[in-house]
C-alpha positions as CSV (number, residue, x, y, z in Angstrom):
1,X,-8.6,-41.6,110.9
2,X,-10.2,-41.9,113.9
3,X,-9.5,-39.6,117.0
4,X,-5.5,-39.6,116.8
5,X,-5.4,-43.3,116.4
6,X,-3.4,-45.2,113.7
7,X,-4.5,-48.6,112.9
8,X,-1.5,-50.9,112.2
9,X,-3.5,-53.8,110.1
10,X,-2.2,-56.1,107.8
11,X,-5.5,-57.2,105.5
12,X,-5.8,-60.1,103.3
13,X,-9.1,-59.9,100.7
14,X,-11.3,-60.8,102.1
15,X,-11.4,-59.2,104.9
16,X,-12.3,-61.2,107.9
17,X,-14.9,-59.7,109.7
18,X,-13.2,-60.5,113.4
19,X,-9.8,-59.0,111.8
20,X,-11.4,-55.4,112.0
21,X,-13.9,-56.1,115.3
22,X,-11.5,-53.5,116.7
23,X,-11.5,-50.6,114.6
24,X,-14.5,-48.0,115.6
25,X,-17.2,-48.4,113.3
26,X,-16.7,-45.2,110.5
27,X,-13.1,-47.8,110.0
28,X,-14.8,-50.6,109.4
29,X,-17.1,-49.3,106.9
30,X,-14.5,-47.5,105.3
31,X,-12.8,-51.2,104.9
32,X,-16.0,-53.1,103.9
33,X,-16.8,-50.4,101.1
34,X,-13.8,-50.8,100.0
35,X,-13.2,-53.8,99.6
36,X,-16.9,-54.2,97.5
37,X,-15.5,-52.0,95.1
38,X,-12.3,-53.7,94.7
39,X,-14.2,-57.1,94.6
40,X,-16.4,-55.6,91.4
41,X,-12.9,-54.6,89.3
42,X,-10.9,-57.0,87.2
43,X,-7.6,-57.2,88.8
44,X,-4.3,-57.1,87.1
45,X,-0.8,-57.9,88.0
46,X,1.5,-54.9,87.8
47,X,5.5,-55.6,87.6
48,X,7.4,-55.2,90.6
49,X,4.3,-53.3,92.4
50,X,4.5,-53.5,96.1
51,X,3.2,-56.8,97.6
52,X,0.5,-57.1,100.0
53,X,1.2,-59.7,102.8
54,X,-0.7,-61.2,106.0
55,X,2.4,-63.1,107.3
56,X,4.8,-61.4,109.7
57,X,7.6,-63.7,108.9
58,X,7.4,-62.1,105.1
59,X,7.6,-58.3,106.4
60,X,10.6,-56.3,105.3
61,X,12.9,-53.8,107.6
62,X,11.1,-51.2,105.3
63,X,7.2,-51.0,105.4
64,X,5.3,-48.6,103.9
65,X,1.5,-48.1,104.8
66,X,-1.3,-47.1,102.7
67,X,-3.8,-44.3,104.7
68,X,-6.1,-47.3,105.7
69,X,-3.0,-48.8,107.7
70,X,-2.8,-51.8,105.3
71,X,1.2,-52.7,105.4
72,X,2.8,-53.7,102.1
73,X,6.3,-54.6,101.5
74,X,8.9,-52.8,98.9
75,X,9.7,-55.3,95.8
76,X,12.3,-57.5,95.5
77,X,15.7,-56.4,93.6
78,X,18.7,-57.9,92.2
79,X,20.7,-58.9,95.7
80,X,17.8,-58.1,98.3
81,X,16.8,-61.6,99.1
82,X,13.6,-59.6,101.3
83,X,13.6,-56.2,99.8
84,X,14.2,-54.6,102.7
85,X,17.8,-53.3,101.6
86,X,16.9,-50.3,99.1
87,X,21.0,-49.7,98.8
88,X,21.5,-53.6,98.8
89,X,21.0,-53.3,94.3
90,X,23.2,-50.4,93.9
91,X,26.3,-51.5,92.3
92,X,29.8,-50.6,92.2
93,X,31.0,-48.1,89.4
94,X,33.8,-46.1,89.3
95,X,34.9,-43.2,87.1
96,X,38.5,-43.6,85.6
97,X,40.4,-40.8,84.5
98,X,43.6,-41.0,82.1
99,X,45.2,-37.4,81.7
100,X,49.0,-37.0,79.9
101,X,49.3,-35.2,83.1
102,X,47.6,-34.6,86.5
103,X,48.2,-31.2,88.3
104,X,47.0,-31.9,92.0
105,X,46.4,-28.7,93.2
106,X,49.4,-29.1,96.0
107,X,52.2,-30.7,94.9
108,X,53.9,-31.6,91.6
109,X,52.1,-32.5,88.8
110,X,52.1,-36.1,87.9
111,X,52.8,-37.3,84.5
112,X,50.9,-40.5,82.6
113,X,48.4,-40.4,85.4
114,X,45.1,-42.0,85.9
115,X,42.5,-41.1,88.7
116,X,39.7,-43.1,90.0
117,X,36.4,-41.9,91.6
118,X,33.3,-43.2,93.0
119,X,30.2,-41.6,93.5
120,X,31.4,-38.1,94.6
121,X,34.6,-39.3,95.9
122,X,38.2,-39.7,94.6
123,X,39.1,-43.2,96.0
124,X,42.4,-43.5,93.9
125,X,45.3,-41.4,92.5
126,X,48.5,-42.7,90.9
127,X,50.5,-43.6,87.3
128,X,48.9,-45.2,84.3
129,X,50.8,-48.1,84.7
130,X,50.2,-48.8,88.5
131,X,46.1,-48.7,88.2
132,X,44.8,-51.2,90.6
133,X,43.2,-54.0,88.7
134,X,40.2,-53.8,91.3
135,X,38.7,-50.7,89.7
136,X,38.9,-51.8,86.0
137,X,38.0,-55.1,86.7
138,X,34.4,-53.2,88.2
139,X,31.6,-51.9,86.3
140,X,33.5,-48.6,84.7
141,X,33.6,-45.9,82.3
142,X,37.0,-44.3,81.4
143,X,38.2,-40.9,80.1
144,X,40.8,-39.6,78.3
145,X,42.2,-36.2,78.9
146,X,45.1,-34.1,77.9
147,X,45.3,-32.1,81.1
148,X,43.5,-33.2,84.8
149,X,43.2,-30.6,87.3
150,X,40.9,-29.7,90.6
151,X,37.7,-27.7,89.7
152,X,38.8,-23.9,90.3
153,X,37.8,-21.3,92.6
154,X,36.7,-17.9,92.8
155,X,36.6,-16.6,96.4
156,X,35.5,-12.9,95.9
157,X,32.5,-12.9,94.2
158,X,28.8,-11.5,94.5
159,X,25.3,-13.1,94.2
160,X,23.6,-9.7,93.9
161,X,21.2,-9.8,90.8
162,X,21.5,-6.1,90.0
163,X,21.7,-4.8,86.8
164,X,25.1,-3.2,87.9
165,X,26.2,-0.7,85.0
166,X,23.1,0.9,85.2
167,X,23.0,1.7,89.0
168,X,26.9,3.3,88.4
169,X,25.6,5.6,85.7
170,X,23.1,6.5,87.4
171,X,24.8,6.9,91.1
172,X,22.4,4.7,92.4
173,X,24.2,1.5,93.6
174,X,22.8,-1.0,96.0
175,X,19.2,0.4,95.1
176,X,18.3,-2.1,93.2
177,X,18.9,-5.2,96.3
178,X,16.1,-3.6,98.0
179,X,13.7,-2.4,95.3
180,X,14.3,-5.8,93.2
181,X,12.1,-8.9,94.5
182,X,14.7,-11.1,95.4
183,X,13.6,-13.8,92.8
184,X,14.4,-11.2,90.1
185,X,17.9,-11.7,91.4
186,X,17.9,-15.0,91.4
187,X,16.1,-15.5,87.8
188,X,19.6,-13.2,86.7
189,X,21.7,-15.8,88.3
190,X,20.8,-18.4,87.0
191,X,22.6,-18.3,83.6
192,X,25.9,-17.1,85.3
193,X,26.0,-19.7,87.7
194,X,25.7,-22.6,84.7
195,X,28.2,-20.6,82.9
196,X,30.9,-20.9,85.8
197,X,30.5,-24.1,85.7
198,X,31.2,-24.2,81.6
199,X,34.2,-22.3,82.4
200,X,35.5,-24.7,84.7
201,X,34.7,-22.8,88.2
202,X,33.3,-26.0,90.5
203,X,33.1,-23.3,93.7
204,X,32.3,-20.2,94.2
205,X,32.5,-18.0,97.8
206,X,29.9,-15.2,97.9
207,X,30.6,-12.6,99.9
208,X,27.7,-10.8,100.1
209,X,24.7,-11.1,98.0
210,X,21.3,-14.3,97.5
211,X,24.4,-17.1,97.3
212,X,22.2,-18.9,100.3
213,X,19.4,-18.9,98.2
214,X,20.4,-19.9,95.3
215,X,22.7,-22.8,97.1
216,X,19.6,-24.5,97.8
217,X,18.2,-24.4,94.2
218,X,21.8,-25.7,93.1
219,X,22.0,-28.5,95.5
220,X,18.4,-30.2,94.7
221,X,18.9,-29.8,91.0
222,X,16.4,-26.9,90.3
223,X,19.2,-25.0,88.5
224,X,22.4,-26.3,87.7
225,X,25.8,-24.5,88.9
226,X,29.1,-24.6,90.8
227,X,28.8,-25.3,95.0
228,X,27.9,-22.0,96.2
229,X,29.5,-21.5,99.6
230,X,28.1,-17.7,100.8
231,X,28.4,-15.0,103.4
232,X,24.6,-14.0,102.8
233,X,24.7,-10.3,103.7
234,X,27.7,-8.2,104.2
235,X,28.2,-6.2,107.5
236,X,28.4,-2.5,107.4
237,X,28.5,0.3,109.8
238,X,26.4,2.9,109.2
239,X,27.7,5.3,106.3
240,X,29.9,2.4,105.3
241,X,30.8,0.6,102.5
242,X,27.5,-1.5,102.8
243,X,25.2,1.5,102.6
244,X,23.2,2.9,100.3
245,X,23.9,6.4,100.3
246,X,21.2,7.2,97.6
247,X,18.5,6.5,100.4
248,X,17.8,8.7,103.5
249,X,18.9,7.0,106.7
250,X,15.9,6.3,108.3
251,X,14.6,4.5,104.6
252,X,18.0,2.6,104.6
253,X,18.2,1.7,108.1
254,X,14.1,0.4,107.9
255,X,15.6,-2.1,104.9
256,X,19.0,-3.2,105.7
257,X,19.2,-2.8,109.9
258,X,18.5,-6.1,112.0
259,X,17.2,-4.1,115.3
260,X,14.1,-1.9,114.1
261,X,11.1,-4.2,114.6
262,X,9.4,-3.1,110.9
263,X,12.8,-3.3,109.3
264,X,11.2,-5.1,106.2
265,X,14.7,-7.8,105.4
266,X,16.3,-7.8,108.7
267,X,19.9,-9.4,107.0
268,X,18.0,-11.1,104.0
269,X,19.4,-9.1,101.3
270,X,23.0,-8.0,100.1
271,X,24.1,-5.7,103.0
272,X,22.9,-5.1,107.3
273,X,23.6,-2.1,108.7
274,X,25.0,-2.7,112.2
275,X,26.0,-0.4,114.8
276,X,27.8,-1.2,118.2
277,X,28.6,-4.7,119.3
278,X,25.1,-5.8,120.4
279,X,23.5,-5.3,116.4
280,X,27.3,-6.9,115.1
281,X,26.5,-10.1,117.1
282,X,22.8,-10.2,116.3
283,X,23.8,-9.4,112.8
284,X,25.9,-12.6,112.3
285,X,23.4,-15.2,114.4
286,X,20.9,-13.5,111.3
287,X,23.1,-14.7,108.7
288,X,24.0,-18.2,109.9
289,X,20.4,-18.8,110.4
290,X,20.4,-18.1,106.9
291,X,22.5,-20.9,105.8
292,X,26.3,-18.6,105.9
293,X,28.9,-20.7,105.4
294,X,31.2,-17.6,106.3
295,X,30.6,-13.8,107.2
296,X,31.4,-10.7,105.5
297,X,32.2,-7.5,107.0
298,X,33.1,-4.4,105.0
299,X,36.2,-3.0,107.5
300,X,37.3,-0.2,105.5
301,X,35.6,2.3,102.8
302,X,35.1,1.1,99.3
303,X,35.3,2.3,95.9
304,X,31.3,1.9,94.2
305,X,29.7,3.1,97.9
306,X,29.3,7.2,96.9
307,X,30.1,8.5,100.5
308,X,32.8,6.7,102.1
309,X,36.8,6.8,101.7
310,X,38.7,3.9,101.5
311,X,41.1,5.1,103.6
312,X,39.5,5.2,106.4
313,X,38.8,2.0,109.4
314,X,35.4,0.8,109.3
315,X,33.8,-0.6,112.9
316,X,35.7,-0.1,116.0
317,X,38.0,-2.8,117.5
318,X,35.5,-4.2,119.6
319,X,32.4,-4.4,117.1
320,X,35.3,-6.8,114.3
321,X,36.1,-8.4,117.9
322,X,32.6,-9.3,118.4
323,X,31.9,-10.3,114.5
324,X,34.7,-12.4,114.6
325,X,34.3,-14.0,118.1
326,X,30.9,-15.0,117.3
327,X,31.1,-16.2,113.8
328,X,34.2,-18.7,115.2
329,X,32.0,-19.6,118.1
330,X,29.8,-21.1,115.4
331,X,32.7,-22.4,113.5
332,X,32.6,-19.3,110.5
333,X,35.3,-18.1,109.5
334,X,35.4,-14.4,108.5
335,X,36.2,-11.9,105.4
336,X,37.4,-8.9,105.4
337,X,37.1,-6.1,102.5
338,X,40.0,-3.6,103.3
339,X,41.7,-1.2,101.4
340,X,43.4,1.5,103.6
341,X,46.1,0.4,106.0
342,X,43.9,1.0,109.4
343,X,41.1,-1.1,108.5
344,X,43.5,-4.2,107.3
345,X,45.7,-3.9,110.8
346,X,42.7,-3.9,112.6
347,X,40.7,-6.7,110.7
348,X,44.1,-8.9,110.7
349,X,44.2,-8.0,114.4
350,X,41.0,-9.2,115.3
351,X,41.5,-12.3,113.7
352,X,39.3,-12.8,110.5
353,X,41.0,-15.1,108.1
354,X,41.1,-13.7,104.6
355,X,41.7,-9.9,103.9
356,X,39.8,-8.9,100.5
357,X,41.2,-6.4,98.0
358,X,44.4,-4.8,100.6
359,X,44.8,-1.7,98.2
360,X,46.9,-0.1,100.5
361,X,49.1,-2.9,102.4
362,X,52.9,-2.0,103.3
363,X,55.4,-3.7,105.0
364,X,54.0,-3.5,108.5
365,X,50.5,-5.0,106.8
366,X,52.2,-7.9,104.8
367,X,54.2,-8.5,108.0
368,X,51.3,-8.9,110.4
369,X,49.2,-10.9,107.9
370,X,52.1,-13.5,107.1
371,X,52.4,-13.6,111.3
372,X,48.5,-14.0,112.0
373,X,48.2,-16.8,108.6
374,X,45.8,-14.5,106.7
375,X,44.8,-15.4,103.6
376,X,45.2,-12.6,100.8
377,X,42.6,-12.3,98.2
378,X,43.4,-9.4,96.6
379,X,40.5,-9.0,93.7
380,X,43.2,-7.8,90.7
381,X,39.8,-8.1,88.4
382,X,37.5,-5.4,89.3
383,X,40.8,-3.7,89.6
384,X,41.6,-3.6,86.2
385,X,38.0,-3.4,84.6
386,X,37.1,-0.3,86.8
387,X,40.6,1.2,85.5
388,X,40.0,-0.1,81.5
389,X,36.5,2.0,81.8
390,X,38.4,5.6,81.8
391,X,35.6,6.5,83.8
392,X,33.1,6.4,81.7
393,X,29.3,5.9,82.8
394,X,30.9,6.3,86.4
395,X,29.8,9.5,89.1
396,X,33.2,11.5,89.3
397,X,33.4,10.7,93.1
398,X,33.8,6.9,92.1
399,X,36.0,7.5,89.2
400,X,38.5,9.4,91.6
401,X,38.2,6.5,94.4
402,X,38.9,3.7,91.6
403,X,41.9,5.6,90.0
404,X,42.8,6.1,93.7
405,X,43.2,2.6,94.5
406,X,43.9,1.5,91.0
407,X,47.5,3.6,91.2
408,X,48.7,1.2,94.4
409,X,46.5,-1.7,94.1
410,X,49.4,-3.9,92.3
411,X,52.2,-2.5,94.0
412,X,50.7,-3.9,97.6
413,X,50.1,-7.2,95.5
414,X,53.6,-7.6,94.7
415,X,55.0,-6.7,98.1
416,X,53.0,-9.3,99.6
417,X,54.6,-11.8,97.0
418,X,58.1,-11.0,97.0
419,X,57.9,-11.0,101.2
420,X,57.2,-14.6,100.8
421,X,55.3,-16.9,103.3
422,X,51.6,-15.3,103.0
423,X,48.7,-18.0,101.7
424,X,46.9,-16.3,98.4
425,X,43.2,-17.6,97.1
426,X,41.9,-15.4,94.4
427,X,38.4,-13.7,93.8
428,X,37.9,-11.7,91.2
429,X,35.2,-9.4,92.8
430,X,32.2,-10.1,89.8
431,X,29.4,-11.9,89.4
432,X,28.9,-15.2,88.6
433,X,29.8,-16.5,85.1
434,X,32.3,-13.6,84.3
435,X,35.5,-15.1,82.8
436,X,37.0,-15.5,86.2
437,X,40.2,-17.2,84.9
438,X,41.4,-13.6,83.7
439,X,42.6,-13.7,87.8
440,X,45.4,-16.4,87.5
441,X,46.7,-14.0,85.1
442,X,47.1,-11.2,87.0
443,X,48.5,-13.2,89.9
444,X,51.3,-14.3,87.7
445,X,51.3,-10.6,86.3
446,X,52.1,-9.8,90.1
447,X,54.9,-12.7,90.8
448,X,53.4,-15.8,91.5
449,X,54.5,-18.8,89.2
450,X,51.6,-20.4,86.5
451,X,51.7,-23.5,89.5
452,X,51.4,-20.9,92.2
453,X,48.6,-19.2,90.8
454,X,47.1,-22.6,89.9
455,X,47.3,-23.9,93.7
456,X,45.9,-19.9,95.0
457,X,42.7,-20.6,92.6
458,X,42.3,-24.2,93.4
459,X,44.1,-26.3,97.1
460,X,44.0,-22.5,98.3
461,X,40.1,-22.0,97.7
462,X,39.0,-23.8,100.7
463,X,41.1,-22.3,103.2
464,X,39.2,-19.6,103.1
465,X,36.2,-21.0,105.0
466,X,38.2,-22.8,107.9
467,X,36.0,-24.8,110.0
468,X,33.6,-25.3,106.9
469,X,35.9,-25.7,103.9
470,X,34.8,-29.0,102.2
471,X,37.4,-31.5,101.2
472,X,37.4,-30.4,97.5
473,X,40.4,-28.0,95.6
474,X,42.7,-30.9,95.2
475,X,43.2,-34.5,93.5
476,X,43.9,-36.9,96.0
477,X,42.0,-39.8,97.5
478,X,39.5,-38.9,100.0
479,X,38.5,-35.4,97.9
480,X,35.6,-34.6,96.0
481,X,35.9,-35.7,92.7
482,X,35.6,-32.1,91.7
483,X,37.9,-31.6,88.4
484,X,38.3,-29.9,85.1
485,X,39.8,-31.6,81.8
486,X,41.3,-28.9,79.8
487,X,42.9,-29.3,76.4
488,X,46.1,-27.2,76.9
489,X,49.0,-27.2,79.4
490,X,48.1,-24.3,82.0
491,X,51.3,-25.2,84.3
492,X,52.7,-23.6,80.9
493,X,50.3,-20.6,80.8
494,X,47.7,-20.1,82.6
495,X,46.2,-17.9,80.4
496,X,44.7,-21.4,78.3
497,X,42.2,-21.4,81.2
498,X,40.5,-18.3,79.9
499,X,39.7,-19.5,76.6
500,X,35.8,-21.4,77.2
501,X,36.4,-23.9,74.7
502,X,39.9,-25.3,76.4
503,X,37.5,-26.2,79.5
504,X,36.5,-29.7,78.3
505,X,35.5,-32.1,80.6
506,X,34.0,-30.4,84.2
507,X,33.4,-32.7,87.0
508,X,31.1,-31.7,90.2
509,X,30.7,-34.5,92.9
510,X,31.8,-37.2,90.4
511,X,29.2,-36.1,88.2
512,X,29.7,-34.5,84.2
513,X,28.4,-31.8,83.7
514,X,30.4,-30.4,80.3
515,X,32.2,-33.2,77.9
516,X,31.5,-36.0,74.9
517,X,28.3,-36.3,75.3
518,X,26.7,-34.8,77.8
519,X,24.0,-32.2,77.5
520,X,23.8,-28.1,78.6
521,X,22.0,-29.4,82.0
522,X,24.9,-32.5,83.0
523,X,22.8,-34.7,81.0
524,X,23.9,-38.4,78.9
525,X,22.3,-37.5,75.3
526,X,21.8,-40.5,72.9
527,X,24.4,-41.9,70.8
C-alpha cells in the first residue's frame, strides 16, 4: 500500500470513479486494472463464498479485508441471522458415558453410573437412573463401559530422547542430550508419547528432559499424545547428579551452565549446571521462559551420574532456598530427586512440594514430610528394572550405587505408608510409553490398597504442580473429561491396568482417542 496508509473501501463493480478520488494514484490504478480484468471473466456464483457489500447497514461484527481494502462479510449459517456470530452455529452435544461402575479418583466408586461431558468438560456425574433428561434429549452419542476411571498419571518421567542402554554400557550417560540435535530427541518421542496414551496415561510430568517442546507439538495436533506438563531442564550443582562426568568441566560447563556468554544451550536441554544462588535463580527464570510448568532440582547424588554418591546433600540451604523461592514467586511448584537422608531434610525444609525417589527416608524424614504436606513419589520402577538387570551392561560404579539403593529403597516406601497421613503420586522414572501401570503394583506391593494406589496415580497426579495443576485426575463435574474405559475391575487388582488391551476407551479433553471406531491418530474411521 501506499506510505503506511490502509484504505478502508467498500467497492461495488463498477467502481465509481469519485469513490477512489482519494486514494494516491498507484491505488487507483491498481483498482481500475483490476477491475478490467474482472470485467473480461465470466463470473460464477460460489456457495457460501464471502459476500461483497456497499451498504453499511449489511456489515457484520466480523469483517474481513482483502489487500486492496475491499470489506466483505463472513456467510450466513444456520442461527446467525448476519453472520457475524462464528460460534452462533455451533451446537450442543454431549458425550454420555454408562460404566457398571465409575471409580472417581477421590471417593468411593459409584455403581450403575453414567457421566456426561461437553466439549472438554465433565458437566454431569451421577446413577444411570437419575440422568437428567436435558442431555439425552440434546444431540448425543453414548458409550458403554465396563469400568470408568480418570486418565492416569505418571509424575516421574523423562523426555530425554537418548538411546539410554547404550550410554550405560558404555559409561557415557547424558552425552548424548548435548551431542544429539534436539529434534532427534523429539523424532524418538514421538511413538512413546502416542503409546502412553494407548496405555491409558492422559498426563505425564517431565522432570527433566524436551517435555516443553514436545508439549507444543502435542497441543496443536502435530503429534498425538498425553498433556505433557514439564520441568524442562533439571538443576544440578556442579559434579552433581545432573552432570556429565564423561566431559571435562570446562566442555560441560560451555553446554549445560546458564552464565558463560558462549555456553551453546543455556538451560535448553536435559540438565543446567548452577552454582551459588545468583546462577540458581537465573537458572529457573531460563526454564519458565521455556514454557516449565514446574522445576526440577537434583538435591542429592544419584545412581546413573558416574561420580556422585547418593548419600550425600546436593546445593547448600540457601541455593534450594532460592530455587524454591523463585519458582513459587512465579507460581511453580518444585521437585526434588533425593535419596540420602541430608538432601530429603533439606529439600523438605526448604519447601519444594514433591520428594522424588527418598531411597533412604527414616522416621525423622517421613515425619517432617507428613508435617510440611510433601508429596512422596518414590519411583519403585527404575528401582526394580535397575535391580532385574544383575548388572549387566552397567559400569561397576553404577551397579554398586543401584544395589545400594535397591537394598533400602522399599523398606523407606513402606515406612512412609504404615506412618500414615503422607500424600503419594507415582512416577515410574522412564520414558514415555513404557508400561507405566507396572507402578500401581508396586505401591500396593509396598501397602497401599488397589483404591489407594488408584487415587496416588490419578486425583493425586495434579497435586504435584500446585499453582499449575489443571482440573483433571478425577470424575466430577467441572473436570476435564479426561478418562479411561478399561475392561476389567482394577479396584479388584490393579494389575488389569498393565495389560494394553484392557485399556479400551481413552478420553483426552472430551475427545477419543483409542475405542470402537476410532483410528491410531483419535480419528472416526468409516463404518
Amino acid at each position: 500500500m501506499h506510505e503506511s496508509l490502509t484504505w478502508n473501501l467498500t467497492l461495488n463493480f463498477p467502481v465509481p470513479e469519485d469513490s477512489i478520488a482519494c486514494c494516491p494514484a498507484p491505488v487507483r490504478q491498481l483498482i481500475v486494472t483490476v477491475y478490467h480484468q474482472s470485467a473480461t471473466m465470466t463470473r460464477r456464483v460460489v456457495p457460501d463464498f464471502p459476500e461483497r457489500t456497499g451498504r453499511a447497514d449489511e456489515l457484520p461484527a466480523r469483517i474481513f479485508s482483502t489487500g486492496l481494502g475491499i470489506a466483505v462479510r463472513t456467510g450466513k449459517r444456520d442461527g446467525d441471522e448476519d453472520g457475524d456470530d462464528v460460534s452462533a452455529s455451533k451446537k450442543v452435544f454431549y458425550t454420555i458415558v454408562t460404566a457398571d461402575l465409575l471409580i472417581p479418583g477421590d471417593g468411593d466408586p459409584l455403581p450403575h453410573a453414567a457421566l456426561v461431558a461437553r466439549d472438554k468438560l465433565i458437566v454431569w456425574v451421577g446413577k444411570q437412573s437419575d440422568l437428567p433428561s436435558e442431555y439425552t434429549q440434546q444431540p448425543h452419542k453414548t458409550h458403554s463401559v465396563p469400568y470408568l476411571m480418570p486418565g492416569l498419571w505418571d509424575c516421574h518421567v523423562h523426555f530425554g530422547g537418548e538411546n539410554e542402554q547404550t550410554a550405560i554400557e558404555e559409561g557415557t550417560t547424558g552425552i548424548g542430550f548435548i551431542a544429539d540435535n534436539p529434534a532427534t530427541a523429539g523424532a524418538r518421542l514421538a511413538r512413546g508419547c502416542w503409546e502412553a496414551l494407548q496405555r491409558g496415561y492422559t498426563s505425564l510430568r517431565d522432570v527433566a528432559g524436551f517435555g516443553c517442546e514436545v508439549a507444543k507439538a502435542i497441543e496443536d495436533g502435530t503429534i498425538v499424545g498425553p498433556n505433557v506438563y514439564s520441568a524442562g531442564a533439571c538443576l544440578s550443582q556442579l559434579a552433581g547428579h545432573g552432570d556429565i562426568f564423561a566431559l571435562p568441566a570446562g566442555d560441560a560447563l560451555l553446554n549445560l551452565g546458564v552464565t558463560n556468554i558462549t555456553a551453546g544451550h543455556f538451560g535448553s536441554g536435559m540438565s543446567c549446571l548452577v552454582d551459588g544462588p545468583d546462577e540458581c535463580r537465573r537458572a529457573v527464570r531460563l526454564q519458565i521462559r521455556r514454557g516449565a510448568k514446574c522445576i526440577k532440582v537434583m538435591a542429592s547424588g544419584g545412581v546413573l551420574s558416574r561420580d556422585d554418591n547418593p548419600l550425600y546433600a546436593q546445593f547448600s540451604a540457601e541455593e534450594l532456598d532460592t530455587i524454591v523461592s523463585e519458582a513459587g514467586r512465579m507460581g511453580r511448584a518444585v521437585a526434588a530427586h533425593v535419596h540420602g537422608k541430608p538432601g530429603i531434610l533439606q529439600a523438605v525444609r526448604a519447601g519444594v512440594a514433591s520428594v522424588e525417589h527418598v531411597t533412604f527416608a527414616d522416621q525423622e524424614c517421613v515425619d517432617l514430610i507428613r508435617e510440611k504436606g510433601t508429596i512422596y513419589v518414590a519411583t519403585r520402577t527404575i528401582v526394580k528394572l535397575l535391580l532385574e538387570t544383575g548388572g549387566k551392561g552397567m559400569p561397576r560404579i553404577i551397579w554398586d550405587k543401584a544395589k545400594l539403593c535397591g537394598a533400602n529403597h522399599l523398606k523407606a516406601y513402606k515406612l512412609a505408608i504404615e506412618n500414615g497421613g503422607i500424600t503419594f503420586a507415582l512416577g515410574t522414572d522412564t520414558p514415555p510409553g513404557f508400561n507405566m501401570a507396572m507402578e500401581l503394583e508396586f505401591a500396593v506391593e509396598a501397602g497401599l490398597s488397589n483404591l489407594e494406589a488408584i487415587r496416588a496415580a490419578t486425583a493425586n497426579g495434579p497435586l504435584t504442580l500446585r499453582e499449575q495443576a489443571p482440573k483433571t485426575g478425577q470424575l466430577k463435574a467441572g473436570y476435564e473429561a479426561d478418562m479411561i474405559g478399561v475392561c476389567e475391575n482394577p479396584v479388584d487388582d490393579v494389575r488389569v491396568l498393565q495389560k494394553r488391551s484392557n485399556i479400551g476407551w481413552v478420553w483426552k479433553g472430551g475427545r477419543l482417542y483409542k475405542g470402537p471406531g476410532i483410528g491410531p491418530w483419535g480419528e472416526e474411521l468409516d463404518g
